[in-house]
C-alpha atoms as an extended CHARMM CRD file, in Angstrom:
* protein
*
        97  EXT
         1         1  UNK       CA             -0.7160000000        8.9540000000       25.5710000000  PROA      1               0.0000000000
         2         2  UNK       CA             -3.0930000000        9.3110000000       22.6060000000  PROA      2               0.0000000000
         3         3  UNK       CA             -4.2630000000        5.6550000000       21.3450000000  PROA      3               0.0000000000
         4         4  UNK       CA             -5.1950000000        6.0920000000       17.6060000000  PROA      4               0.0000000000
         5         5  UNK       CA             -6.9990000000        3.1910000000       15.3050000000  PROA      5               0.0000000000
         6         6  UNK       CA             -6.9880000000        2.7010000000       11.5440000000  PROA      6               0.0000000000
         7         7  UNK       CA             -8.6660000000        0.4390000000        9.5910000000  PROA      7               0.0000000000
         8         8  UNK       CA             -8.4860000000        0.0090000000        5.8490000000  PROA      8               0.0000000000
         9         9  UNK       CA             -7.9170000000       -3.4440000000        3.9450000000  PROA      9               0.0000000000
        10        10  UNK       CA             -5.2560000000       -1.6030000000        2.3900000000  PROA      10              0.0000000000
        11        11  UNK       CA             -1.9130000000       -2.7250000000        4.0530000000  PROA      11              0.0000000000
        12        12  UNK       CA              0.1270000000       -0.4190000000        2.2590000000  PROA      12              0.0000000000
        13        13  UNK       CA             -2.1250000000        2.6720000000        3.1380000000  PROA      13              0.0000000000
        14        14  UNK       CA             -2.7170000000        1.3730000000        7.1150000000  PROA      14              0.0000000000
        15        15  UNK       CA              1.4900000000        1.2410000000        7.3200000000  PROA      15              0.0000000000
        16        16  UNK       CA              2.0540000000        4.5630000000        5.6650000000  PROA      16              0.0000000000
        17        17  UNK       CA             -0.5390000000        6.3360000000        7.8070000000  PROA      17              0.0000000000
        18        18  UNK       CA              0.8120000000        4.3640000000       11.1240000000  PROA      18              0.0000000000
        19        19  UNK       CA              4.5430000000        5.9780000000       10.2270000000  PROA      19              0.0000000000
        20        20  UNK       CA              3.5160000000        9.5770000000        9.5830000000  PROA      20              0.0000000000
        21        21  UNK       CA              1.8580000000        9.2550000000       12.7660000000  PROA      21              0.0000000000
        22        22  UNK       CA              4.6580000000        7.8870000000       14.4340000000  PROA      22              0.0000000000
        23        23  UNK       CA              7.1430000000       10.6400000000       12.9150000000  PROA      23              0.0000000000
        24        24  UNK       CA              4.4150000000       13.0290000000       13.8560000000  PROA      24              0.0000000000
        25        25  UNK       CA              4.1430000000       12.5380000000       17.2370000000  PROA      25              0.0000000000
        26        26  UNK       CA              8.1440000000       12.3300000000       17.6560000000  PROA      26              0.0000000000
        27        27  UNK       CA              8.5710000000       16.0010000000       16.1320000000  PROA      27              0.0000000000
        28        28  UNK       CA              5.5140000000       16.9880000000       18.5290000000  PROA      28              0.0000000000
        29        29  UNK       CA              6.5890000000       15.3040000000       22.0200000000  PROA      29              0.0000000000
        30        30  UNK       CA              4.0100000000       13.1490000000       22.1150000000  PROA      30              0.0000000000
        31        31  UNK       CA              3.3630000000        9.4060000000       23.2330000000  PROA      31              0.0000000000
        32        32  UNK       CA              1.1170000000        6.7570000000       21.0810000000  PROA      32              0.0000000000
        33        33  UNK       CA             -0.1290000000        3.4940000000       20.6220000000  PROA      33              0.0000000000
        34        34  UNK       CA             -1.5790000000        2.1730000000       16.8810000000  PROA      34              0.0000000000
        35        35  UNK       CA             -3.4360000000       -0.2570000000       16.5580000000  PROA      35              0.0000000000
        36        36  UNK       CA             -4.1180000000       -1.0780000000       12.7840000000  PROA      36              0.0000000000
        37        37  UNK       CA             -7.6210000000       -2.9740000000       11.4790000000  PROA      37              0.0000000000
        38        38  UNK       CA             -7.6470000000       -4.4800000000        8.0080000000  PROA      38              0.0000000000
        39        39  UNK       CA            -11.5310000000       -5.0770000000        8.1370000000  PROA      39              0.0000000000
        40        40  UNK       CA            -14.6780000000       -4.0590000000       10.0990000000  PROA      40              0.0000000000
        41        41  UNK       CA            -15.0060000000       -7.5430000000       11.3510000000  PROA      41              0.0000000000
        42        42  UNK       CA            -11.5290000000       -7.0100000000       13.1380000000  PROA      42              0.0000000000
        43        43  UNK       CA            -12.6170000000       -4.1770000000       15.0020000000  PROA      43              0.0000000000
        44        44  UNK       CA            -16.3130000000       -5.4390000000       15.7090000000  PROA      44              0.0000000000
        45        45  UNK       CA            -14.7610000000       -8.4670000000       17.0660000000  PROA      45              0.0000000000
        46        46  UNK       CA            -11.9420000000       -6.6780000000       19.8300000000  PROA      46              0.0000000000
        47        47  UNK       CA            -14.9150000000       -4.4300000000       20.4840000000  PROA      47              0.0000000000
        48        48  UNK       CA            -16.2880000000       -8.1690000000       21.7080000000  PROA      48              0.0000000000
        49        49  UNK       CA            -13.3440000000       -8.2730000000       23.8240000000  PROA      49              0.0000000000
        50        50  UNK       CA            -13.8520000000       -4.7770000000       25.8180000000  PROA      50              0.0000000000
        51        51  UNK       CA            -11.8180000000       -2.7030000000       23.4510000000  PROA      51              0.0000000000
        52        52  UNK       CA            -13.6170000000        0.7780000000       23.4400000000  PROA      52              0.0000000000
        53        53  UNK       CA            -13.6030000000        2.8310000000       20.4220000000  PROA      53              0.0000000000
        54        54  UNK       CA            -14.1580000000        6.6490000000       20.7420000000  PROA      54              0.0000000000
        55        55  UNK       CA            -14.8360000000        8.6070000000       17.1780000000  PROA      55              0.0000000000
        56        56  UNK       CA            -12.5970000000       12.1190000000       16.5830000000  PROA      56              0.0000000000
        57        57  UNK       CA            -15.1370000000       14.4570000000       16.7210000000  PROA      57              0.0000000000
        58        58  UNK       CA            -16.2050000000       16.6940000000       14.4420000000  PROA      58              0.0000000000
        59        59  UNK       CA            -14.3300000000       19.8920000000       15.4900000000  PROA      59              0.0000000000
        60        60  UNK       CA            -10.9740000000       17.5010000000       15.6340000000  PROA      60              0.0000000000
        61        61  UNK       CA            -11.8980000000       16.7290000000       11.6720000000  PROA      61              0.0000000000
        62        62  UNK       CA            -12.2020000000       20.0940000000       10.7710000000  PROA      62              0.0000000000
        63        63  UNK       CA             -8.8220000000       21.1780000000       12.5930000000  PROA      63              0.0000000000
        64        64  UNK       CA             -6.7790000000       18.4500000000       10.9250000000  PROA      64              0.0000000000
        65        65  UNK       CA             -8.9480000000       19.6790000000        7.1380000000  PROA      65              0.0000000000
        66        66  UNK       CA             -7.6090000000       22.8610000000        7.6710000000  PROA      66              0.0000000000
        67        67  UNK       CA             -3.9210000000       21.9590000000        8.4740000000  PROA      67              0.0000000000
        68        68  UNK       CA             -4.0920000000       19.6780000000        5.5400000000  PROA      68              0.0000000000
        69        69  UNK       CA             -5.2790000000       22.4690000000        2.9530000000  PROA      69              0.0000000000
        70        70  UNK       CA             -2.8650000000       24.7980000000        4.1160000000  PROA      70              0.0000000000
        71        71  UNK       CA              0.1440000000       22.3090000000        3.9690000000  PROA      71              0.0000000000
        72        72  UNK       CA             -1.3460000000       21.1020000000        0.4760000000  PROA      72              0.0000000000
        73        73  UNK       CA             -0.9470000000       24.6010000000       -0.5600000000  PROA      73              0.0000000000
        74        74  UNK       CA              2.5760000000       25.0780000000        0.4670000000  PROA      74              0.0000000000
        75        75  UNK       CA              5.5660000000       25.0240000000       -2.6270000000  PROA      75              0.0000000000
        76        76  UNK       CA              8.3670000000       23.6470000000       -0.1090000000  PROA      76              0.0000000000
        77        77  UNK       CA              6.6040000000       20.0680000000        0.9590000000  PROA      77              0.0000000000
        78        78  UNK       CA              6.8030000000       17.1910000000       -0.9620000000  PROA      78              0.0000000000
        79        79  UNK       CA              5.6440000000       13.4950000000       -0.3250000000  PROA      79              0.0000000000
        80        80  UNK       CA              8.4790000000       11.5730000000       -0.6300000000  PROA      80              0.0000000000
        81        81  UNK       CA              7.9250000000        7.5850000000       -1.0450000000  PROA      81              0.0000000000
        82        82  UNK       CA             10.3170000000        4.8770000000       -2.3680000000  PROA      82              0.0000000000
        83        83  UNK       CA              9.8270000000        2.1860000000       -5.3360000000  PROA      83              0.0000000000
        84        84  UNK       CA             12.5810000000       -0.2770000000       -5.4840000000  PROA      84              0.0000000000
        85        85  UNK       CA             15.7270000000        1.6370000000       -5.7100000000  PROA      85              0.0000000000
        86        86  UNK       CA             14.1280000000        4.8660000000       -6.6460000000  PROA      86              0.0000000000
        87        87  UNK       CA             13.0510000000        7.3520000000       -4.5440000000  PROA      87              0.0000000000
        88        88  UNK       CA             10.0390000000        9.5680000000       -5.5410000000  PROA      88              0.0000000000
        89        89  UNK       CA              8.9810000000       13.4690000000       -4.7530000000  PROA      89              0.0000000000
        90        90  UNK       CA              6.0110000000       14.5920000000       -5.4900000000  PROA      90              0.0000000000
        91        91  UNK       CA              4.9420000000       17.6890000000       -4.3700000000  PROA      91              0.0000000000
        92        92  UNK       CA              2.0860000000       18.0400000000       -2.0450000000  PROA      92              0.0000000000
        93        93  UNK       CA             -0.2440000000       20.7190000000       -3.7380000000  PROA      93              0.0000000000
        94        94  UNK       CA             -0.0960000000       17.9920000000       -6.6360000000  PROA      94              0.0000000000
        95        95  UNK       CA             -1.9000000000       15.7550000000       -4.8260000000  PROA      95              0.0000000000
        96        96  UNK       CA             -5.5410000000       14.8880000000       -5.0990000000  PROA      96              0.0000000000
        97        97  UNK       CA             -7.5440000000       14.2000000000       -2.1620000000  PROA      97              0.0000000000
């Protein structure tokens, strides 16, 4: 079980990232639990409570960079999001990070 945390006060961001994860880890076998901060405060204050926060190291960055940059520079995969009744593709090398 890998326990993951994100914080941003963006709500839309925090529940995109939570359901990519959650896909992710169902294509890869893999159990987790999300837990989702919209402020520093929030986190500093279950910290309070015992929580224990470990960083991703470094090397685990650089892994996920590299995956990232080669997906990014792959024709075939598209981010695909939804706005009202529309649905949206945009490829992913057309993204800017």
């Amino acid at each position: 079980m890998y326990k993951i945390g994100i914080c941003d006060d963006d709500k839309i961001l925090c529940s995109v990232l939570e359901e990519q994860i959650y896909e992710l880890s169902k294509e890869i076998g893999i159990k987790v639990d999300i837990e989702v901060w919209y402020s520093g405060e929030s986190i500093q204050n279950d910290m309070k409570k015992g929580i224990e926060l470990e960083p991703i190291s470094a090397e685990n960055i650089r892994e996920v960079l590299i995956r990232s940059i080669k997906q990014k520079s792959s024709a075939d995969t598209y981010f695909e999001y939804q706005k009202g009744n529309s649905v949206f593709r945009v490829p992913v090398r057309n993204i800017a990070c």
